[in-house]
C-alpha positions as CSV (number, residue, x, y, z in Angstrom):
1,X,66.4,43.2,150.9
2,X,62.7,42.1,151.1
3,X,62.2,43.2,147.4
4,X,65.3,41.3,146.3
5,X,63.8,37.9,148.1
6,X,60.5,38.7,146.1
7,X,62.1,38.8,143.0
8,X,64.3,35.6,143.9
9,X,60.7,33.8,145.1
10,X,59.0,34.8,141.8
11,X,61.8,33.9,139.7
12,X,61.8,30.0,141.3
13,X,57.7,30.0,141.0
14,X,58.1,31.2,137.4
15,X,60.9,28.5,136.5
16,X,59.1,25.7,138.0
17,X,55.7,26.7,136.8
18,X,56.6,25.8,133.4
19,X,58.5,22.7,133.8
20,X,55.6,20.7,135.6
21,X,53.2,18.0,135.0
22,X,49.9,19.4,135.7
23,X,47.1,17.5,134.6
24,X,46.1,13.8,134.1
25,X,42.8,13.5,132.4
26,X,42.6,12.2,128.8
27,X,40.2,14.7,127.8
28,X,42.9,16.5,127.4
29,X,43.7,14.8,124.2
30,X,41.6,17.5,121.9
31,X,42.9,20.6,120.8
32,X,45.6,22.5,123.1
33,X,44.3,20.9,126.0
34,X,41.9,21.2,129.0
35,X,41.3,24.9,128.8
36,X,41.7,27.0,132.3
37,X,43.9,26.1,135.4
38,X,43.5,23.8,138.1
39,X,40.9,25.8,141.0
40,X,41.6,28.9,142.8
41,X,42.0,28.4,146.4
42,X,39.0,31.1,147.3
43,X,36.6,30.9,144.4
44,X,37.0,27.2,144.8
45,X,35.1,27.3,148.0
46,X,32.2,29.1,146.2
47,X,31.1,26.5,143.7
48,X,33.8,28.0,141.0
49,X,32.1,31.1,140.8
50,X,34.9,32.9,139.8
51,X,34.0,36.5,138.3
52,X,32.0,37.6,141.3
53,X,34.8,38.0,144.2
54,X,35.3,41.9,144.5
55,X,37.1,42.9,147.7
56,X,39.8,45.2,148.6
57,X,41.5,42.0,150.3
58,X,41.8,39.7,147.4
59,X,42.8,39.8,143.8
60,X,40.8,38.5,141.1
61,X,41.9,37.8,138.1
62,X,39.7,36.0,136.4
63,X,38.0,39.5,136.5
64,X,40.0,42.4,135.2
65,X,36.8,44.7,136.3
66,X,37.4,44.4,139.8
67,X,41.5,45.5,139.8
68,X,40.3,48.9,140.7
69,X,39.0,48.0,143.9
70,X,42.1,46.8,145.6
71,X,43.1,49.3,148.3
72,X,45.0,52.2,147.6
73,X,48.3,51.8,149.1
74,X,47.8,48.3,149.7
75,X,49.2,46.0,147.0
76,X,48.3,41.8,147.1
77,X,50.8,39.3,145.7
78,X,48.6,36.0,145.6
79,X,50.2,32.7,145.2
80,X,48.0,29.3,144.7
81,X,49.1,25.6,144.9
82,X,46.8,22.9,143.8
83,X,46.6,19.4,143.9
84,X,43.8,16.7,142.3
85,X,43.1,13.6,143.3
86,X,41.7,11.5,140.7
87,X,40.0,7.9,140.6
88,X,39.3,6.9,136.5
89,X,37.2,4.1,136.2
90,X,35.5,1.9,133.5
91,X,33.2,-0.8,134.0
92,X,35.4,-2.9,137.1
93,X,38.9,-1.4,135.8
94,X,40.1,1.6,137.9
95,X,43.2,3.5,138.3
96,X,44.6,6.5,140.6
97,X,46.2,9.4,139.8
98,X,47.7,12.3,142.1
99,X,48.9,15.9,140.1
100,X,49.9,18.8,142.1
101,X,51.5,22.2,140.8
102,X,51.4,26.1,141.2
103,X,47.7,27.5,140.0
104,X,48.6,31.0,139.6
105,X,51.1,34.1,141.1
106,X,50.2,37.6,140.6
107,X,50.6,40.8,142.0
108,X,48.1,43.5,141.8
109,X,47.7,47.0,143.1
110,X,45.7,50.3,142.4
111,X,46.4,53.6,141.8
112,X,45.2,57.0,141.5
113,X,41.6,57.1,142.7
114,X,40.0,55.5,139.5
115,X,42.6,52.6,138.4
116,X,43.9,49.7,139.4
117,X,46.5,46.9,138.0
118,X,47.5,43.5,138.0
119,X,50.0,40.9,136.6
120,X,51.6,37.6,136.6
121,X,51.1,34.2,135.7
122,X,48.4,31.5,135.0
123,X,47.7,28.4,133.0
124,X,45.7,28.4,130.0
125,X,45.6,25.0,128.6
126,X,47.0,21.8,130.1
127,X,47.5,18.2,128.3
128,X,48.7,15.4,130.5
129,X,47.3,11.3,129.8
130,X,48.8,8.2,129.9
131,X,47.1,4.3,128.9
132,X,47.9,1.6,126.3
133,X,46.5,-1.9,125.7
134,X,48.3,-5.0,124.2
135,X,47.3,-7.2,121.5
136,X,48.2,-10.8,121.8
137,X,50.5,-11.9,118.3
138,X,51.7,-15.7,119.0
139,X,53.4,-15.8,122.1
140,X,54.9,-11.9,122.2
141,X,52.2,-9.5,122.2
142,X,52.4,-5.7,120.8
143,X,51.9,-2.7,122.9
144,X,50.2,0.3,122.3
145,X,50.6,3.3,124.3
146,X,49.1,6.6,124.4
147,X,50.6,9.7,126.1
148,X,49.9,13.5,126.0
149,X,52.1,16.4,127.8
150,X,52.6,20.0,128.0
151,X,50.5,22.9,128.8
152,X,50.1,26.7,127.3
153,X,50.9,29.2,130.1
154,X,49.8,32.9,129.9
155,X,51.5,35.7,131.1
156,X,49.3,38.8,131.5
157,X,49.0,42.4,132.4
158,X,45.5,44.0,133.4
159,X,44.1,47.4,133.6
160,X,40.6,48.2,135.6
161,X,39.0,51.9,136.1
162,X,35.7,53.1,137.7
163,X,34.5,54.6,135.1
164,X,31.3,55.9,136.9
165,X,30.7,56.6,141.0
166,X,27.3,58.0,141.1
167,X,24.9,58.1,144.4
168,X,26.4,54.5,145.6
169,X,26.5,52.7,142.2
170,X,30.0,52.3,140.6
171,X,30.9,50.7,137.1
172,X,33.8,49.5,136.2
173,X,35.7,48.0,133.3
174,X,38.9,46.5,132.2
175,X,40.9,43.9,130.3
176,X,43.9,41.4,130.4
177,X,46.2,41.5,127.9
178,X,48.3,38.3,127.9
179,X,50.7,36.6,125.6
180,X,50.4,32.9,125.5
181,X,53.1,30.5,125.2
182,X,54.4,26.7,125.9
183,X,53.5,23.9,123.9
184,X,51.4,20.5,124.3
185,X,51.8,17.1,122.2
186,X,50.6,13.9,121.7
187,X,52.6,10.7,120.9
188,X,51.7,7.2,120.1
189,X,53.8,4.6,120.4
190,X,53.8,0.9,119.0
191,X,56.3,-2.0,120.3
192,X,56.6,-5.3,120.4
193,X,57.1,-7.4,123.8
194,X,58.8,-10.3,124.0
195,X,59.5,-13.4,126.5
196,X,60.3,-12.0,129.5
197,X,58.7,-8.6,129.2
198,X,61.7,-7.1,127.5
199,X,60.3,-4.4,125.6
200,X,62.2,-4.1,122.2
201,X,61.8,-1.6,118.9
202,X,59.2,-0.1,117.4
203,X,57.4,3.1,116.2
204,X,56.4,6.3,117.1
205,X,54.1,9.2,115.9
206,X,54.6,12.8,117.7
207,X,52.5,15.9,116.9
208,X,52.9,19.5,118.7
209,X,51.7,22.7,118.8
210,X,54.4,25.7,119.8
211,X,52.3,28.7,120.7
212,X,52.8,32.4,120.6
213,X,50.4,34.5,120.5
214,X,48.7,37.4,121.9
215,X,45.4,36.7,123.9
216,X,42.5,39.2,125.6
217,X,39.6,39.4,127.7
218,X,37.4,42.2,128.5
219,X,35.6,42.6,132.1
220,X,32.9,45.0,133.4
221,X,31.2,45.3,137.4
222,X,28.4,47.1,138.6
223,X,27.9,47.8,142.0
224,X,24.9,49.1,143.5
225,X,25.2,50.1,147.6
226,X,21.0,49.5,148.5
227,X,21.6,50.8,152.0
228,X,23.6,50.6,154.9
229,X,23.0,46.4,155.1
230,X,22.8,45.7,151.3
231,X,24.8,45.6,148.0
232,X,23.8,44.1,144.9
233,X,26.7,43.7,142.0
234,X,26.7,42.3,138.6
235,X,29.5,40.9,136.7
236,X,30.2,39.9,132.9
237,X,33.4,38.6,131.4
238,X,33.9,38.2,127.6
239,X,36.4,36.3,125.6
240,X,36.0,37.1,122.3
241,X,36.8,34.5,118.9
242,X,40.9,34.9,118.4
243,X,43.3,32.9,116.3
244,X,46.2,31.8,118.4
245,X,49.3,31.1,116.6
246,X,51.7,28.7,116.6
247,X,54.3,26.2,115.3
248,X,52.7,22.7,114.3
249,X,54.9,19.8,114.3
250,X,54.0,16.1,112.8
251,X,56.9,13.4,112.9
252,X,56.9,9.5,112.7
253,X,60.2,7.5,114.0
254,X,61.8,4.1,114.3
255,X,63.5,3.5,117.6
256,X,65.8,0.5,118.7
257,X,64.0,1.5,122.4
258,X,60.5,3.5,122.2
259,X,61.0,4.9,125.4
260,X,65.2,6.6,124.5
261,X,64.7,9.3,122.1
262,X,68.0,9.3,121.2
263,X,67.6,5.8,119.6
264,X,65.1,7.6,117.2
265,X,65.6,7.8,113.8
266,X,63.2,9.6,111.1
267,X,61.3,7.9,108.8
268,X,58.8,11.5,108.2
269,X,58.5,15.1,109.5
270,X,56.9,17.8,108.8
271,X,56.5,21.5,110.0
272,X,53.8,23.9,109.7
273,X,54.8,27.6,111.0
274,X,51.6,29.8,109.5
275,X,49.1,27.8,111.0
276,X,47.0,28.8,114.1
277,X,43.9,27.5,116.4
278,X,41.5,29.2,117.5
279,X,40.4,29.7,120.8
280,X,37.0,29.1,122.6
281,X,34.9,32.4,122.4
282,X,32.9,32.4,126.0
283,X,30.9,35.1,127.9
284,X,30.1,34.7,131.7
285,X,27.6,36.6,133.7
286,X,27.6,37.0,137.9
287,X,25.8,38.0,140.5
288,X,27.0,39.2,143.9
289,X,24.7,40.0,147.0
290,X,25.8,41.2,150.1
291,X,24.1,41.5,153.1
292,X,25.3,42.7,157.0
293,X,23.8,41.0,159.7
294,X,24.1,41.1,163.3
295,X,25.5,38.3,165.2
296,X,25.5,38.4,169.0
297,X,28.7,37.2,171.2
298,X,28.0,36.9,174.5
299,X,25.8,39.6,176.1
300,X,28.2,42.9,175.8
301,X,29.5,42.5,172.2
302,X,27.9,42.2,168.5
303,X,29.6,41.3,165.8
304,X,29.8,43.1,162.1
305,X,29.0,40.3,160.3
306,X,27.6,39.5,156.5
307,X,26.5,36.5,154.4
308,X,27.7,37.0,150.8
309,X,25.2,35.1,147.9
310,X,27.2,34.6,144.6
311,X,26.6,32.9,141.6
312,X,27.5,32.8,137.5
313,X,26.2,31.3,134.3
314,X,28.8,30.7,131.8
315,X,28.5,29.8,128.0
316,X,31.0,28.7,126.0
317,X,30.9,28.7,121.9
318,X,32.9,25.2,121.1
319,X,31.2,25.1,117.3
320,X,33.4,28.1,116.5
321,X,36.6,26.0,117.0
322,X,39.2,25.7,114.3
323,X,42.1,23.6,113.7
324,X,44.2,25.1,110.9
325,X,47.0,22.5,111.7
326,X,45.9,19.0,111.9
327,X,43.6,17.7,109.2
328,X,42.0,15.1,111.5
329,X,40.2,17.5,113.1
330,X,37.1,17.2,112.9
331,X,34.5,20.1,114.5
332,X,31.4,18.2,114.9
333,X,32.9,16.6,117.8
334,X,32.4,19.1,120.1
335,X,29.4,20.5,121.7
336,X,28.8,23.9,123.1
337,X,29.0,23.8,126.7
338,X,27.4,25.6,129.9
339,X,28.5,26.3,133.3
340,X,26.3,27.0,136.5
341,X,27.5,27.7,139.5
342,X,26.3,29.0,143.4
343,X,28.1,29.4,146.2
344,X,27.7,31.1,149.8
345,X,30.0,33.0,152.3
346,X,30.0,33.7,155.6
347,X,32.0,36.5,157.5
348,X,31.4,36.9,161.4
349,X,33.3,39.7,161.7
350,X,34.1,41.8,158.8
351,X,36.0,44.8,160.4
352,X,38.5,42.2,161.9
353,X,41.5,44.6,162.2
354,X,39.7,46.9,164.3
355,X,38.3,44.7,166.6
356,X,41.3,42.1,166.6
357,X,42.1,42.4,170.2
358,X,38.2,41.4,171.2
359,X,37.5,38.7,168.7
360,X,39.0,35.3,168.4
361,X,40.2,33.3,165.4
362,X,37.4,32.0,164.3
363,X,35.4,35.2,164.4
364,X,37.9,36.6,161.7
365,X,37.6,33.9,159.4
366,X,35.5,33.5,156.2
367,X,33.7,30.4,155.6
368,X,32.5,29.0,152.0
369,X,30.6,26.3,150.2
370,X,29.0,26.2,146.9
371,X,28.1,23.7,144.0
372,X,28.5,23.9,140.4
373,X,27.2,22.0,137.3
374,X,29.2,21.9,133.5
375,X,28.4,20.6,130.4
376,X,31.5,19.3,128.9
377,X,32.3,19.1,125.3
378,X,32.8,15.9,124.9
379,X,30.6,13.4,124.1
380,X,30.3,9.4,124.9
381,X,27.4,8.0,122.7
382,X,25.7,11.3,121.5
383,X,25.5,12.3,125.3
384,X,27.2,15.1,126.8
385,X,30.1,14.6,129.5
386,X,29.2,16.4,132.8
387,X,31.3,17.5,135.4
388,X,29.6,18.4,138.9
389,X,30.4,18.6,142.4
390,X,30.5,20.4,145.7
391,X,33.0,22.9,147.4
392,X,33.5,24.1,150.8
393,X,36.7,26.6,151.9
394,X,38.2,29.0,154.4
395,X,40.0,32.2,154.3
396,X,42.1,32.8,157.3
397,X,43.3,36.6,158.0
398,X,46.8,37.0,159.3
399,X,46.4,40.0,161.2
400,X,50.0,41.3,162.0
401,X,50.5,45.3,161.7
402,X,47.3,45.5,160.6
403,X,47.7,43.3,157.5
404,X,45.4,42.7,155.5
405,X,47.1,39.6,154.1
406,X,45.6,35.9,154.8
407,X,45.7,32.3,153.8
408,X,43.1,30.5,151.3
409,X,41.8,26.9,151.8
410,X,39.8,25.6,149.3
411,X,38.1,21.7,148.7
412,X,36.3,20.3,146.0
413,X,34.5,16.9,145.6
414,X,33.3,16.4,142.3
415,X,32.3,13.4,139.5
416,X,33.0,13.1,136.0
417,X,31.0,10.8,133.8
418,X,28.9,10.6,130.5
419,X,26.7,7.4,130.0
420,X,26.3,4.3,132.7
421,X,29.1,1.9,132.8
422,X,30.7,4.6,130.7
423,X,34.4,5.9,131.1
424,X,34.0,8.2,134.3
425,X,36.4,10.4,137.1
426,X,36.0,10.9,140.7
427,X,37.9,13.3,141.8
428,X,39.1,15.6,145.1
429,X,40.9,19.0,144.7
430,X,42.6,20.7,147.6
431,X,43.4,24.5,147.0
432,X,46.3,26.4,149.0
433,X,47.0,30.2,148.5
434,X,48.6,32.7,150.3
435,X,48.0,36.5,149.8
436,X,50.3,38.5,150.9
437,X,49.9,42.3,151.7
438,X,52.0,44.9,153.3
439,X,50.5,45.5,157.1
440,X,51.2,49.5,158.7
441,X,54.7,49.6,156.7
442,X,52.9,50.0,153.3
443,X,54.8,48.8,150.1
444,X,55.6,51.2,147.2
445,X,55.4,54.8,149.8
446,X,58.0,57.1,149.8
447,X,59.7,57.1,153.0
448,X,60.2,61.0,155.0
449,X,62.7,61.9,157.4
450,X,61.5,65.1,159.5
């Protein structure tokens, strides 16, 4: 019974991940989209620094390296909810925009003493905009409006293995293999307004992109154990140059009402099904430090805690970007981009199943904060768009039968913005997830009768 309300839960998360709104930023105008999901709810409390979280309690996809160290016999199904809050403005004109939708669900597990594996679910690109502007023509005026929608989802399957466990040090590598799919457009639409804001015919331009394609990324961790109180890791994720393929789809229309798209009738259309665009070739590189301290409670008891020091540097190659579809396209808007990111964790008491009956709450949870710093590809007078901001989180165990399953908070405060009195975003991001793992009656073991 508690597998078939699994499936049943998956099945609605699946459905309804891929009919949502997700995003509102008009960035997301280029390509297929804003690349990536919205924030994870742990890594978001470290600054973003998403390749460098390797723990037997959580499951990191973003890093297929680090499957393998899952616990044997303990499986985690992580589910993540996001939502942004967003405050565009330019020059004294402002507007407000809320988005919230499921970030990821996965399930991952590792077997035999060398492997581990993981799949599920996440976004891969996201389009989602909205604005227009009127243009005064006697005493009607003419509308312009300007909307994007859709997203590429990606569903994967990854395979980790410690490849080497040698005096303390352990190297790993793996992949995600995923196949992408979903499709993201962009429509324009032109009416006229009349007396009485009665908004009458006029035309519209659509063009979409239908991917399917297959998609990769390779991972590999090193961990070195120092001593007793120390462990140093390093991390690297590559995603190499691929052509993603896809359906492209260019149509202009006449419509009684611009807004009923059954009113529509065709004045042009054409279809493109050999095309493909490319993806963004990227390679990130982590660092981990670990460090167990000794924190005192009282006079009688000491704590096992440890202060965990992460952070990544990210490069992503944008002037390799091709458009085989659209002929507007045109490269030299991009830049390459970077990505620099920090973050900190705390952990009063680590072995927090053992010593659950002496500690309180707050003992057991895991507190994070970190900052982060991207170059954006886009560009507002020859400068750069950057994205920065701060993060802070919590991870709260759920210690029931010795579960290792807990609940993720994670918070971001962060600013968008290129040149002054430019176009810029201000923006707030709360991060739920839940990870959910099997406490002393273990998933997947086969049950004895003596």
């Amino acid at each position: 019974m508690r597998k078939l309300y699994l499936s049943y839960l998956t099945l609605f998360f699946f459905t309804n991940a891929l009919n949502q709104s997700n995003i509102n930023s008009p960035y997301s105008f280029y390509g297929l989209g804003e690349l990536g999901g919205l924030d994870h709810c742990v890594t978001s409390g470290l600054g973003n620094t998403t390749i460098t979280t390797q723990d037997s309690t959580l499951l990191n996809f973003y890093n297929p390296a680090t499957y393998s160290s899952i616990g044997k016999g303990q499986p985690l199904f992580s589910l993540g909810v996001s939502t942004k809050l967003s405050t565009f403005s330019e020059n004294q004109d402002s507007y407000f925009s809320s988005v919230t939708n499921i970030q990821n669900f996965a399930l991952g597990m590792s077997f035999s003493k060398y492997f581990g594996l993981a799949f599920g679910l996440k976004p891969y690109a996201r389009r989602g905009y909205e604005f227009s502007y009127r243009t005064l023509v006697d005493q009607d005026s003419i509308i312009y409006n300007y909307s994007g929608e859709g997203g590429i989802n990606e569903v994967f399957i990854g395979l980790s293995s410690n490849i080497l466990k040698y005096k303390g040090a352990v190297i790993s590598i793996g992949s995600n293999f995923g196949w992408l799919f979903g499709n993201t457009s962009n429509i324009r639409k032109s009416s006229l307004i009349e007396q009485g804001n009665t908004q009458s015919a006029g035309g519209i331009s659509i063009k979409s992109i239908q991917v399917h394609s297959f998609h990769y990324e390779i991972g590999i961790s090193y961990l070195q154990k120092i001593n007793e109180k120390q462990t140093f890791s390093l991390f690297s994720v590559i995603e190499p140059f691929q052509k993603i393929n896809g359906i492209y789809e260019e149509g202009i229309y006449y419509g009684s009402n611009v807004n009923n798209p059954n009113d529509f009738d065709t004045t042009y259309f054409n279809r493109k099904s050999d095309g493909n665009i490319s993806n963004i070739p990227s390679w990130t590189l982590g660092l981990n430090y670990i460090i167990k301290l000794k924190a005192k409670k009282g006079t009688a008891k000491e704590l096992n805690s440890a202060l965990a020091f992460h952070t990544s540097y990210q490069q992503s190659n944008w002037s390799r970007y091709e458009d085989n579809f659209d002929n507007t396209f045109i490269n030299s808007f991009y830049s390459n981009t970077s990505k620099t990111t920090f973050g900190l964790e705390y952990i009063p008491e680590t072995n927090f199943i053992a010593n659950k009956v002496t500690t309180k709450l707050y003992h057991r949870m895991k507190y994070r904060i970190g900052i982060y710093h991207i170059n954006l590809p886009y560009q507002t007078n020859n400068k750069q768009i950057l994205d920065f901001g701060t993060t802070f989180g919590f991870g709260i165990p759920v210690v029931v039968q010795n579960s290792l399953s807990s609940i993720n908070l994670g918070f971001t405060v962060g600013k968008r913005e290129g040149e002054k009195n430019e176009f810029r975003e201000q923006y707030y991001g709360i991060n739920i997830g839940v990870l959910i793992a099997p406490g002393s009656d273990r998933w997947f073991v086969k049950r004895k009768l003596n």
